[in-house]
C-alpha positions in Angstrom: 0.0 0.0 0.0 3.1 2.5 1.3 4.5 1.5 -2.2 1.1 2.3 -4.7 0.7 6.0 -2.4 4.5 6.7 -3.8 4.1 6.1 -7.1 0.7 7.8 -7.2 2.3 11.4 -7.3 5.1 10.1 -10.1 2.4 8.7 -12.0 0.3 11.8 -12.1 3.4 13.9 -12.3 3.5 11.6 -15.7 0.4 12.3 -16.8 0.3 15.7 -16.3 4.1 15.6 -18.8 1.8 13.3 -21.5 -1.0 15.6 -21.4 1.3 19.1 -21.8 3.0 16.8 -24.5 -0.3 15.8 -26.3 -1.5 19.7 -25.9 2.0 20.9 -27.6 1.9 18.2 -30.2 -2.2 19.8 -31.4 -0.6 23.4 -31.4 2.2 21.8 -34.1 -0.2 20.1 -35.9 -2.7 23.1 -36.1 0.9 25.6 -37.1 1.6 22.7 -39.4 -1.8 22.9 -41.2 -1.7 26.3 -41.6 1.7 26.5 -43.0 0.4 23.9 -45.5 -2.3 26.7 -46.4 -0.1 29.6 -47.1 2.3 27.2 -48.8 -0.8 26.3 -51.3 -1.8 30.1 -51.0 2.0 30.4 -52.2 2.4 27.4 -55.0 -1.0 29.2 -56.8 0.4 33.0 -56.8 3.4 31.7 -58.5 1.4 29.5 -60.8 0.0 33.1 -61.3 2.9 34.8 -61.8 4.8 32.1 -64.1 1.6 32.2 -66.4 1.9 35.9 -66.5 5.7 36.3 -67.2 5.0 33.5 -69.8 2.3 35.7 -71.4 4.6 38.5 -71.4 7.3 36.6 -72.7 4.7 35.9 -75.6 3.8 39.1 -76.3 7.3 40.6 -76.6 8.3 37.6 -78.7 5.2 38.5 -81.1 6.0 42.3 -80.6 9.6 41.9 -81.5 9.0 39.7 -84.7 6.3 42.0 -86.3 8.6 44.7 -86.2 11.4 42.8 -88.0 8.8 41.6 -90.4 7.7 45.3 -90.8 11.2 46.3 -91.0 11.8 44.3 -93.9 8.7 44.8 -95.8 10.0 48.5 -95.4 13.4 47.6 -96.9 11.8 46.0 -99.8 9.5 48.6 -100.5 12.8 51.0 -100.7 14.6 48.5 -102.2 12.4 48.5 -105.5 
């Protein structure tokens, strides 16, 4: 009996460390899914970004190759 009152305060010393354990570990996994949703929030504006360099990129590559082709038909309408 002497031996189960000892080990009664070490036990619930115990469970008090699981529970503060189990209420830390929640905390990480709530930080852990929102850190998931800004990383998604972050993956789709660079999507967003990519697309729009890309569609730049486009445009100045159509831009750049109707002036040359103007640039010649301007040379050959000099030219004869």
């Amino acid at each position: 009996m002497a031996g189960s009152q000892q080990q009664s305060p070490v036990l619930l010393a115990r469970i008090a460390e699981k529970k503060a354990e189990l209420a830390n570990l929640k905390d990480l996994q709530a930080l852990s899914g929102g850190l998931a949703d800004q990383m998604q929030m972050l993956t789709d504006k660079l999507a967003t970004l990519s697309d729009g360099t890309e569609g730049t990129s486009r445009a100045l590559h159509t831009s750049s190759w109707t002036h040359e082709s103007c640039s010649l038909r301007r040379r050959n309408i000099m030219l004869t």
